[in-house]
VOPAGU-2260 file (C-alpha; in pm, 1 decimal, decimal comma):
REM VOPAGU-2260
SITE   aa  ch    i         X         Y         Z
SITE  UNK   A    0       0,0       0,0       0,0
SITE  UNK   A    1     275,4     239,9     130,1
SITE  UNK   A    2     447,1     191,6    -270,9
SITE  UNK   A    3     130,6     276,9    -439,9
SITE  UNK   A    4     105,5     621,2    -270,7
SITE  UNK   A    5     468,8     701,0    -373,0
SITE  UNK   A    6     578,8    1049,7    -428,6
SITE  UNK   A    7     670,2     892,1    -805,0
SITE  UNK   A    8     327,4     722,3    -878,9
SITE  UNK   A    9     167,8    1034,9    -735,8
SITE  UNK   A   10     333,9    1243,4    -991,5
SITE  UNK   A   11     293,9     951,5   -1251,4
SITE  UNK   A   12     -83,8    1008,6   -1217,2
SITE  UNK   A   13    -121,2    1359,1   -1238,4
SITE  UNK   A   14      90,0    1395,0   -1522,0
SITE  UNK   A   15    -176,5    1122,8   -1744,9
SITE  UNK   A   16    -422,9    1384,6   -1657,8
SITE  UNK   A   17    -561,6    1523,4   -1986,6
SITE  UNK   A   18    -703,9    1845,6   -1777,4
SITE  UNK   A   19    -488,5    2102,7   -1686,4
SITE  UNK   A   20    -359,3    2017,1   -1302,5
SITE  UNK   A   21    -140,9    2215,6   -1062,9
SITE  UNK   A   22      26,2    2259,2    -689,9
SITE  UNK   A   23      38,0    2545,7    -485,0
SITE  UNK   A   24     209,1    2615,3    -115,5
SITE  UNK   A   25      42,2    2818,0     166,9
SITE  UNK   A   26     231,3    3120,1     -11,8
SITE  UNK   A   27      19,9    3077,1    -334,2
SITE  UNK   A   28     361,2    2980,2    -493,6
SITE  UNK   A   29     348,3    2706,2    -797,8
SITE  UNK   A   30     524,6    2400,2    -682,4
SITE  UNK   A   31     390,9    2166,0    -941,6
SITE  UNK   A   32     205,7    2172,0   -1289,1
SITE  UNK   A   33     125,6    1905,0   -1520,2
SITE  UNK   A   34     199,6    1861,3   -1877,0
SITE  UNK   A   35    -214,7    1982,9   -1979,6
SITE  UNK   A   36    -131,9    2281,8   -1757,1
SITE  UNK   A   37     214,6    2366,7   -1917,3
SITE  UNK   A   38      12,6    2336,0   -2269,5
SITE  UNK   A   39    -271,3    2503,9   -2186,1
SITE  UNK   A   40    -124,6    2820,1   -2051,5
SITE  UNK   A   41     183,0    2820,1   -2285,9
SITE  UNK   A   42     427,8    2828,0   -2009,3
SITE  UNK   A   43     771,7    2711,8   -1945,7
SITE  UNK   A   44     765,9    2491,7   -1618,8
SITE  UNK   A   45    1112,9    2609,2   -1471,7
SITE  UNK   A   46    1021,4    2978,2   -1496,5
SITE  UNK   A   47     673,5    2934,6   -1397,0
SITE  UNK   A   48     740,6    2726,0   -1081,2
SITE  UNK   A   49     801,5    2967,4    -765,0
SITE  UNK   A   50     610,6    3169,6    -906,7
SITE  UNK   A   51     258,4    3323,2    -754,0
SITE  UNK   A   52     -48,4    3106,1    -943,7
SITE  UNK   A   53    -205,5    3426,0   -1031,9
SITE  UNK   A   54      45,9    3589,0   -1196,9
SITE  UNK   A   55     226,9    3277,8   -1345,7
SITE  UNK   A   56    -156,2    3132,4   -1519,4
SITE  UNK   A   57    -345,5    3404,4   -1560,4
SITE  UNK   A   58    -121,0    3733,8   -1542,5
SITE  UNK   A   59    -278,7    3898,5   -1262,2
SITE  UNK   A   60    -127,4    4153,1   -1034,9
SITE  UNK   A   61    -348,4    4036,0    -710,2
SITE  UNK   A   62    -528,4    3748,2    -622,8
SITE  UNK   A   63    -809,4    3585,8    -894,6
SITE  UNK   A   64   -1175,0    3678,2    -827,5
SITE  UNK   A   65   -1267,3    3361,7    -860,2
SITE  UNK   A   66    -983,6    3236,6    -587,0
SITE  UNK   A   67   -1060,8    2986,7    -333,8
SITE  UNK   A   68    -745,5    2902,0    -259,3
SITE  UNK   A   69    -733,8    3092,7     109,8
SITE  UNK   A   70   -1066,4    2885,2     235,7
SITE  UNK   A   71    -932,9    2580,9     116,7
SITE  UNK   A   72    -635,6    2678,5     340,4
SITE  UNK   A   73    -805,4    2735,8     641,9
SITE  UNK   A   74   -1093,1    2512,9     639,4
SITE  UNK   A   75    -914,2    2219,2     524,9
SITE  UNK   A   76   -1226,2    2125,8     234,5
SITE  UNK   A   77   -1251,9    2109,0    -122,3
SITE  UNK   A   78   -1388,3    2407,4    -286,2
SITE  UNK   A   79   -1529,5    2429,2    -664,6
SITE  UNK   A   80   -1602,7    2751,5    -885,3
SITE  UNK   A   81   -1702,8    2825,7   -1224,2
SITE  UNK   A   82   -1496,1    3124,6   -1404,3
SITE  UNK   A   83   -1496,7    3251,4   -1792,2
SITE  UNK   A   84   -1189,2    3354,2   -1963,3
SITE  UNK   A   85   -1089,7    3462,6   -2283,7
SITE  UNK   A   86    -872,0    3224,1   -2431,4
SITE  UNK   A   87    -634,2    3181,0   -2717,9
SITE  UNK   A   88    -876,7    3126,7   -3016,9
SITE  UNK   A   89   -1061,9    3451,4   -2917,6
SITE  UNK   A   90   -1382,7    3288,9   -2721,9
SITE  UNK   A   91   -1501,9    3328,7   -2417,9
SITE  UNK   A   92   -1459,3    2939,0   -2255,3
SITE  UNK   A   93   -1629,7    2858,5   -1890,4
SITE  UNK   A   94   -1400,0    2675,7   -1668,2
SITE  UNK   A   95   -1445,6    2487,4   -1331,5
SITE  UNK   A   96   -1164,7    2441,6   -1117,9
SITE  UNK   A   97   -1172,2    2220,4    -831,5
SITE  UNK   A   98    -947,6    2285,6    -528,7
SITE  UNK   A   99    -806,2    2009,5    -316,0
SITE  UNK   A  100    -638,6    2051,5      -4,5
SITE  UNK   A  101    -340,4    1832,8      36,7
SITE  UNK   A  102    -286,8    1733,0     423,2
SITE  UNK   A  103      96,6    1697,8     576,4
SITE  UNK   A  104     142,5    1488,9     887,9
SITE  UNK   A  105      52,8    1711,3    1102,0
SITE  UNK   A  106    -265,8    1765,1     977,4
SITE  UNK   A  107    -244,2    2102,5     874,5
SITE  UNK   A  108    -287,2    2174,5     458,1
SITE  UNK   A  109      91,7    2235,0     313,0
SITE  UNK   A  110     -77,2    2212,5     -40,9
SITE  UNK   A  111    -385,6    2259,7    -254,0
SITE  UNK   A  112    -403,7    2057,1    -572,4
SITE  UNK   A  113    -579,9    2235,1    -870,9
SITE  UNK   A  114    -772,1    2064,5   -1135,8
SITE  UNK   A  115    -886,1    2282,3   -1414,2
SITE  UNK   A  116   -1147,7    2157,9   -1601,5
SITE  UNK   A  117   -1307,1    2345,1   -1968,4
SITE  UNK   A  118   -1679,5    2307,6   -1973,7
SITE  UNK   A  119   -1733,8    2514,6   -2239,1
SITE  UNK   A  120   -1868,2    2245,4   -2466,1
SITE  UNK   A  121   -2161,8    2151,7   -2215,4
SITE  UNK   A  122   -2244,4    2554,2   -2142,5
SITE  UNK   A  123   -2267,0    2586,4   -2526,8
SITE  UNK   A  124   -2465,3    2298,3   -2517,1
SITE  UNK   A  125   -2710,2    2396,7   -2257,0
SITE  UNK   A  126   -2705,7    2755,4   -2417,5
SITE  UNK   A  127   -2877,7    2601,8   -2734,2
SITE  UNK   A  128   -3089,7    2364,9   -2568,8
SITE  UNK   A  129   -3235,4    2715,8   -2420,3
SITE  UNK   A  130   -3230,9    2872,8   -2748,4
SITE  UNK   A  131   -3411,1    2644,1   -2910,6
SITE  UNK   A  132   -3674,6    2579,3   -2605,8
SITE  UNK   A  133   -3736,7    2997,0   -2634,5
SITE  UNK   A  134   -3744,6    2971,4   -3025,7
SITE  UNK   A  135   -4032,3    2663,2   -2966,9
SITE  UNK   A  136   -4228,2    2881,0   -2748,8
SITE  UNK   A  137   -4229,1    3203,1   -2988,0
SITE  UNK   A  138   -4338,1    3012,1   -3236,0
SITE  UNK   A  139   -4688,0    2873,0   -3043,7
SITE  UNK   A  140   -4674,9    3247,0   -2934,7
SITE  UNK   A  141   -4668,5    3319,5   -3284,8
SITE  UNK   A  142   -4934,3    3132,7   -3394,4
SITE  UNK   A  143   -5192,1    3194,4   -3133,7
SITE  UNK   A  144   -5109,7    3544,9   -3221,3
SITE  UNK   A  145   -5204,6    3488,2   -3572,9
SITE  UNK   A  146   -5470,3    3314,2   -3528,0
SITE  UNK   A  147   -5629,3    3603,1   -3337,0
SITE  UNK   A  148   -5470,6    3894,1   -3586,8
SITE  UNK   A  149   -5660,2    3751,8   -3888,8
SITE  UNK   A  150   -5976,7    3739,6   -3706,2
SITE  UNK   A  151   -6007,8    4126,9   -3732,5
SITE  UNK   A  152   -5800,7    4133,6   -4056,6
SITE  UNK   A  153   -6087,9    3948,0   -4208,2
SITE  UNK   A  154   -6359,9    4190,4   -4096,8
SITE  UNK   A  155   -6120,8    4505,7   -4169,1
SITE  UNK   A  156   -6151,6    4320,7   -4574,0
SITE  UNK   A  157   -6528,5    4331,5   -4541,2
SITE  UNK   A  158   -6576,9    4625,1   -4403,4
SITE  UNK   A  159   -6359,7    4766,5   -4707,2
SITE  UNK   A  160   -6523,8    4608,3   -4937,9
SITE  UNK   A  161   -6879,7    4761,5   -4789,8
SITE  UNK   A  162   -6699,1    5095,2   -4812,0
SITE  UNK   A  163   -6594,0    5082,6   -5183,4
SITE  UNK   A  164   -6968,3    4976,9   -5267,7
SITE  UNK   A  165   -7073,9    5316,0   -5056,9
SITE  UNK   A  166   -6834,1    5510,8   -5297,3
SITE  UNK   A  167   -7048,5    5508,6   -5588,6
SITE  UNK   A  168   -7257,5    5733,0   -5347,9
SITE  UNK   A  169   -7016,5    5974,2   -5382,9
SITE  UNK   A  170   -6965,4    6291,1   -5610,8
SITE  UNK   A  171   -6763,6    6200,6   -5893,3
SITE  UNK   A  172   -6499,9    6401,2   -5828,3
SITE  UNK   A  173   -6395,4    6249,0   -5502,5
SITE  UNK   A  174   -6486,2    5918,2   -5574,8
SITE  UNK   A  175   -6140,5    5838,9   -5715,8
SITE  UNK   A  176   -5957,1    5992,9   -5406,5
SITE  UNK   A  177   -6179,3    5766,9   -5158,5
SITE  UNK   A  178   -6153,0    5440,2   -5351,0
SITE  UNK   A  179   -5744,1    5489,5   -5389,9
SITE  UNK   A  180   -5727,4    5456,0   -4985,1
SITE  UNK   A  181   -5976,1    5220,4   -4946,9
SITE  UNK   A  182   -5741,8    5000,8   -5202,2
SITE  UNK   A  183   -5415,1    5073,4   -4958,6
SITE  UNK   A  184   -5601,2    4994,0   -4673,4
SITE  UNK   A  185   -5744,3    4652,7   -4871,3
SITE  UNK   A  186   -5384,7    4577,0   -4950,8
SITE  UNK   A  187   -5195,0    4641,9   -4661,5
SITE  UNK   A  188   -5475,0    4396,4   -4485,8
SITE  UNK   A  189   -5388,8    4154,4   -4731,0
SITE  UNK   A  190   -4990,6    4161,8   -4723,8
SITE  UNK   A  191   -5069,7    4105,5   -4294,1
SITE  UNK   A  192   -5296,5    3796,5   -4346,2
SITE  UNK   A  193   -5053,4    3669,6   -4587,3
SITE  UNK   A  194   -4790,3    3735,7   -4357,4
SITE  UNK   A  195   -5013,5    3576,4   -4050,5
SITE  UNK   A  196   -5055,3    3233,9   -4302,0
SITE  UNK   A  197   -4658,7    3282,8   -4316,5
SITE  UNK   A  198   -4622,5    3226,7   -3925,7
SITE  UNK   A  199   -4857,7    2907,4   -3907,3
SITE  UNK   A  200   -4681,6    2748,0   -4182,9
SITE  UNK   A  201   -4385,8    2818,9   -4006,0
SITE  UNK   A  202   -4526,3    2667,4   -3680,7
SITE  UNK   A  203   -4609,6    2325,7   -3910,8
SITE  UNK   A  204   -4322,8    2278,6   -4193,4
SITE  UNK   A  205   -4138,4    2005,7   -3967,3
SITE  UNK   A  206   -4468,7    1865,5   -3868,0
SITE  UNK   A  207   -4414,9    1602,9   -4152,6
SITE  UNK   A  208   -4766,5    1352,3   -4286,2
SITE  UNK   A  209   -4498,4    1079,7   -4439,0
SITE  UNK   A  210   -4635,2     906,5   -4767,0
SITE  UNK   A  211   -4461,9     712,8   -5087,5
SITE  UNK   A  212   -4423,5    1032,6   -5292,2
SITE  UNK   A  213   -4261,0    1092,8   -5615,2
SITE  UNK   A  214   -4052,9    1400,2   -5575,1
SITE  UNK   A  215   -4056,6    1454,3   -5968,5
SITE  UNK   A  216   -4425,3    1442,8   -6034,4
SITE  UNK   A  217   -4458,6    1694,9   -5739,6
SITE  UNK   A  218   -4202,4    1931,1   -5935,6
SITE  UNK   A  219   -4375,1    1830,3   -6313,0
SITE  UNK   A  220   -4707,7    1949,1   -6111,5
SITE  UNK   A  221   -4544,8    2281,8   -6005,1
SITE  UNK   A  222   -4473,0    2344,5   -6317,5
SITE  UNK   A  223   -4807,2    2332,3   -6483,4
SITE  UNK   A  224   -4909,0    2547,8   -6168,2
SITE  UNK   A  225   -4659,9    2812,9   -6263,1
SITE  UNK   A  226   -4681,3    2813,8   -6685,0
SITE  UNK   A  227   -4924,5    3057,7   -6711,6
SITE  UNK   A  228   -4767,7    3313,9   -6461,6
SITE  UNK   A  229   -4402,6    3226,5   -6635,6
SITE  UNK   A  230   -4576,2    3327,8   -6976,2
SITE  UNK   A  231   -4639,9    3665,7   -6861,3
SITE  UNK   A  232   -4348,0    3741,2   -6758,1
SITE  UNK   A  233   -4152,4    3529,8   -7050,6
SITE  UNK   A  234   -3965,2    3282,4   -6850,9
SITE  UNK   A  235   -3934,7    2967,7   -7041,1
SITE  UNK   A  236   -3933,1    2701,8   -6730,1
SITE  UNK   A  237   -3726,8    2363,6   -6820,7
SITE  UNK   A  238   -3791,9    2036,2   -6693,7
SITE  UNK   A  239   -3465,7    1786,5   -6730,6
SITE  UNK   A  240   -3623,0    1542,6   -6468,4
SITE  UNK   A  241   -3479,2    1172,9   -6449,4
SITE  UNK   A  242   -3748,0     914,3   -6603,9
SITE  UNK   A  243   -3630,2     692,4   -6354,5
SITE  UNK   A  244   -3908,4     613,3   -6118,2
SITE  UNK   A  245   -3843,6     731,3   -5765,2
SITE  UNK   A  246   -3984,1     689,8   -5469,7
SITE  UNK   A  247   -3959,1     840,3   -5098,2
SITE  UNK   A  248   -4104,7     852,9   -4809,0
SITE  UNK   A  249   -4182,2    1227,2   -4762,5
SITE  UNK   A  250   -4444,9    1512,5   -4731,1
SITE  UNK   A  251   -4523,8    1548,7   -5071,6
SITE  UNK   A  252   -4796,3    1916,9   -4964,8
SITE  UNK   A  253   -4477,8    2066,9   -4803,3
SITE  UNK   A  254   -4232,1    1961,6   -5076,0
SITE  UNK   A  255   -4450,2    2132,7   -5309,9
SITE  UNK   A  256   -4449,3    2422,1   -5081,1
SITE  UNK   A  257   -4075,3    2442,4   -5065,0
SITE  UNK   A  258   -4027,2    2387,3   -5456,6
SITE  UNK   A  259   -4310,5    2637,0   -5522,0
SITE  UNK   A  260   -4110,4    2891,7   -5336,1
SITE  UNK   A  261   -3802,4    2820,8   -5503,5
SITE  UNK   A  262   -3958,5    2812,4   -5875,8
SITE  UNK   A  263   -4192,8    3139,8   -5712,3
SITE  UNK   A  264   -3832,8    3340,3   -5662,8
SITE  UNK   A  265   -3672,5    3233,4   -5949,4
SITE  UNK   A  266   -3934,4    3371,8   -6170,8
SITE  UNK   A  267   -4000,1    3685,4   -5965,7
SITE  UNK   A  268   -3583,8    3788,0   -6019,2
SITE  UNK   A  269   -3610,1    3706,5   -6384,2
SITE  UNK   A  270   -3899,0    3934,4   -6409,5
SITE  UNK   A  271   -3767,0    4190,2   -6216,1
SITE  UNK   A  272   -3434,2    4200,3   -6382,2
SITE  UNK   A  273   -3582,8    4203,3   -6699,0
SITE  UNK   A  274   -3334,2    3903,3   -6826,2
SITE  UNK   A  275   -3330,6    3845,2   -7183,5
SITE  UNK   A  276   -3427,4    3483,1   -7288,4
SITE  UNK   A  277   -3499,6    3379,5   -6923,1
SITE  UNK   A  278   -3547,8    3065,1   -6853,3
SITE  UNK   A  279   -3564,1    2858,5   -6500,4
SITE  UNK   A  280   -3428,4    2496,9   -6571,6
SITE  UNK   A  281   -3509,1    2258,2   -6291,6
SITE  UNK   A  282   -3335,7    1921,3   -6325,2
SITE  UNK   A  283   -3363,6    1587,2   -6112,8
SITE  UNK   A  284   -3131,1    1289,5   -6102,0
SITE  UNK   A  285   -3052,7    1016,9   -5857,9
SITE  UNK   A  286   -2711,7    1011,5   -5738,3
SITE  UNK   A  287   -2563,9     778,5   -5432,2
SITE  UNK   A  288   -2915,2     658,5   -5263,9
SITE  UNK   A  289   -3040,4    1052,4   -5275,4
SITE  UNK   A  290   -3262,0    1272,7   -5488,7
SITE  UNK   A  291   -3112,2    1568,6   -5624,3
SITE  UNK   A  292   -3269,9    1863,0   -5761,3
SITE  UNK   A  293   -3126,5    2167,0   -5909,6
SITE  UNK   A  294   -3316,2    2480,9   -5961,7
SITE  UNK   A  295   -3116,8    2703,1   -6229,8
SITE  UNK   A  296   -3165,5    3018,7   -6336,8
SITE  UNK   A  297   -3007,4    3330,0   -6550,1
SITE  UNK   A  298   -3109,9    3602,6   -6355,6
SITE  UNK   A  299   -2901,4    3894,0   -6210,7
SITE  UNK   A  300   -2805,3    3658,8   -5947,0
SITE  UNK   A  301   -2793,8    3756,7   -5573,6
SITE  UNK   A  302   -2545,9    4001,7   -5403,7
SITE  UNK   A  303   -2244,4    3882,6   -5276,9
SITE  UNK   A  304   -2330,8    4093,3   -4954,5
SITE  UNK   A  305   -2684,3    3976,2   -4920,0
SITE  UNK   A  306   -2605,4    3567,5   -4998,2
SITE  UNK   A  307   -2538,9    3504,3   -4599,4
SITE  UNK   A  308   -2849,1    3600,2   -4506,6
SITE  UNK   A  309   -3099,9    3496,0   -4752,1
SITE  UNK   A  310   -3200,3    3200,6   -4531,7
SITE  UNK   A  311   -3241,5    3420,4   -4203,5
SITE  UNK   A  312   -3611,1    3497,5   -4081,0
SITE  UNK   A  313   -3734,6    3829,4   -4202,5
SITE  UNK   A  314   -3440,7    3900,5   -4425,3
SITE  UNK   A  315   -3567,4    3984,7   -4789,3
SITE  UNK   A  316   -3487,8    4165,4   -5092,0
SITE  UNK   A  317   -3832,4    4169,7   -5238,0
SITE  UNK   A  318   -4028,7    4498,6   -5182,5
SITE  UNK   A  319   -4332,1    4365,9   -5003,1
SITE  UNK   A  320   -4161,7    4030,2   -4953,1
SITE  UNK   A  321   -4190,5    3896,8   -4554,5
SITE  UNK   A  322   -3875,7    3689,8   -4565,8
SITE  UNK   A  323   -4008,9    3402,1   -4473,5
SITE  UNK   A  324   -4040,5    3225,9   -4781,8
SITE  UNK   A  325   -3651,6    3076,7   -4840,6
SITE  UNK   A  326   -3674,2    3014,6   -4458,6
SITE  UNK   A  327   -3981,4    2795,9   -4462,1
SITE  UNK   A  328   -3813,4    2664,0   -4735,8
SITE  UNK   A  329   -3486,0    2533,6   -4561,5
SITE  UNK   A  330   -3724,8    2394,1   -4246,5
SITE  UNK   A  331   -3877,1    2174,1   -4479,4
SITE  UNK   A  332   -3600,4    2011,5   -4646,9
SITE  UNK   A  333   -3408,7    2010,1   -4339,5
SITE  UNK   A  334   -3739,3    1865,1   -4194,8
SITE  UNK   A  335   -3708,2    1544,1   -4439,4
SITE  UNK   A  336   -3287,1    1525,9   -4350,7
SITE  UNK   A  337   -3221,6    1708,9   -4655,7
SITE  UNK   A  338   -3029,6    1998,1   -4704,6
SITE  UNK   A  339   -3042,7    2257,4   -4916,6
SITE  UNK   A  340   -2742,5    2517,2   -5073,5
SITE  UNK   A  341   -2689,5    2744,0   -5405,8
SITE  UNK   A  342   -2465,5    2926,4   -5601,5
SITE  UNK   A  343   -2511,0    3272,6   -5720,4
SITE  UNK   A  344   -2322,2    3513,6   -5917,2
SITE  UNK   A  345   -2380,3    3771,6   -6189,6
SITE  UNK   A  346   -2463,8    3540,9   -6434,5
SITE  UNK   A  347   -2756,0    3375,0   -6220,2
SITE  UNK   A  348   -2824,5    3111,2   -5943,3
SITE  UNK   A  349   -2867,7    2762,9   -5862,4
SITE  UNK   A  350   -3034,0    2627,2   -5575,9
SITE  UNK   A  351   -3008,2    2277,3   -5491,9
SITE  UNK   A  352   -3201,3    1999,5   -5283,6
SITE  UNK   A  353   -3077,5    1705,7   -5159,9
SITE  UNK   A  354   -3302,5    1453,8   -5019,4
SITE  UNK   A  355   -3192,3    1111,1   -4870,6
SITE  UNK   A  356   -3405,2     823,8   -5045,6
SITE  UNK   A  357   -3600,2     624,5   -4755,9
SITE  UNK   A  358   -3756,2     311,4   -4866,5
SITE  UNK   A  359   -4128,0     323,4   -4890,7
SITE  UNK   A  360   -4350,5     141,1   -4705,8
């Protein structure tokens, strides 16, 4: 028994310690560190040793805030504390270090033993979780709330549309004047249901109903959807989908939704940049046990300075756009364990879907 606890063992021990360990005396003085500590703070052991802890680790003039060091002294117990510091690659990690008082034969503490531990994984960790858990909750807040807003947006729309019937009781002349703000008010109503439906669809795109779906019909259907509106605006829409059949197990309403939005943008940019021989070329192919879909077009393509954000919630470059569209978007593939990226530069953009291909049932 009396080998085991040898002074060489002891130090044997510490030293296979992957957390950052060290010794102090009653004078605060380093007497000890381990190899993890030597790393850690960048040190070199000979001129760190002798030296106080808190000006040797962590280049303070006077004791740490967080010291413990002088209880542990006196009261002969363990002490633990939590501490954040800035470290070398610029975040802010949370440490705990755990004091140890180290008894001599007369009882009395002649050392503590440090152990410095980085829990800066967990905190970041438990700082999502609660991220997350406040995002879940804003978004039932959000829908309640929208269910109650469009209960008064719906009578402001008929109480409009009594007012523009009571125009034609008007003088002539001021008939025009009274129907143009009855139309703003009609319109803004309508942008803030729309926007409303945009928060409940939000609160349901990873609520998945899973069926045997074919992910090209859904786009081929989109497509007829869309061929009128893509006349109008002379976009030539291009289907180069694989006639391979393929099924997966999927949410074939909110794929459509996500698609639509994409196909939606692409001809809305085309439009508005007035792109000669448009076209929006959307081609699907099977490729390692996944469906992939491309969405190509030859618009003006999308900022450099704007691409980071074009997922974020709110963030739009549409006038009258909500930003929740490409959003939405992203939830549901993400929803089904896609993902979902793109390319953009002057010459135009490509968005692309990847879905994993789950055997039907």
């Amino acid at each position: 028994m009396t080998d085991f606890f040898s002074r060489y063992h002891f130090r044997s021990f510490l030293e296979a310690f992957v957390d950052p360990v060290w010794v102090v005396n009653r004078s605060f003085r380093l007497v000890y560190m381990n190899p993890a500590a030597v790393k850690k703070f960048s040190l070199n052991v000979d001129s760190a040793v002798g030296k106080f802890c808190h000006q040797a680790l962590f280049e303070n003039s006077s004791h740490c805030p967080f010291c413990s060091l002088e209880q542990v002294f006196s009261s002969g117990e363990a002490k633990n504390t939590n501490f954040t510091l800035l470290d070398t690659d610029g975040r802010n990690h949370v440490y705990s270090l755990s004091n140890y008082p180290c008894s001599g034969i007369n009882g009395g503490v002649d050392y503590i033993l440090a152990v410095c531990v980085d829990k800066s994984e967990g905190a970041d960790l438990f700082a999502e979780i609660s991220r997350l858990q406040g995002l879940a909750a804003m978004g039932e807040y959000s829908a309640e709330l929208s269910h109650e807003i469009r209960n008064p947006l719906n009578s402001i729309e008929i109480q409009m549309s009594l007012l523009q019937r009571m125009a034609a009781r008007l003088p002539a002349d001021d008939t025009a004047s009274f129907l143009k703000v009855v139309d703003v008010v009609r319109a803004e109503s309508r942008r803030l249901n729309s926007l409303a439906g945009d928060f409940l669809q939000i609160q349901k795109s990873r609520r998945l109903i899973l069926a045997d779906c074919d992910p090209f019909a859904v786009v081929r259907n989109i497509a007829q959807l869309l061929r009128e509106e893509a006349l109008e605006v002379h976009v030539d829409i291009r289907l180069c989908l694989s006639e391979e059949a393929v099924w997966l197990r999927a949410d074939s309403d909110k794929l459509q939704q996500a698609f639509m939005n994409l196909m939606k943008n692409a001809l809305e940019a085309l439009a508005e940049g007035k792109v000669a021989e448009a076209f929006l070329e959307v081609e699907g192919r099977l490729e390692d046990n996944q469906v992939v879909l491309t969405f190509a077009d030859n618009g003006p393509g999308i900022p450099f300075a704007r691409q980071a954000k074009i997922f974020d919630l709110f963030y739009t470059t549409k006038t009258g756009g909500t930003g929740i569209g490409l959003h939405l978007c992203r939830d549901v593939i993400r929803a089904h364990d896609g993902e979902i990226s793109f390319v953009s530069d002057e010459k135009g953009t490509v968005f692309t879907v990847v879905l994993p291909l789950k055997e039907v049932q």
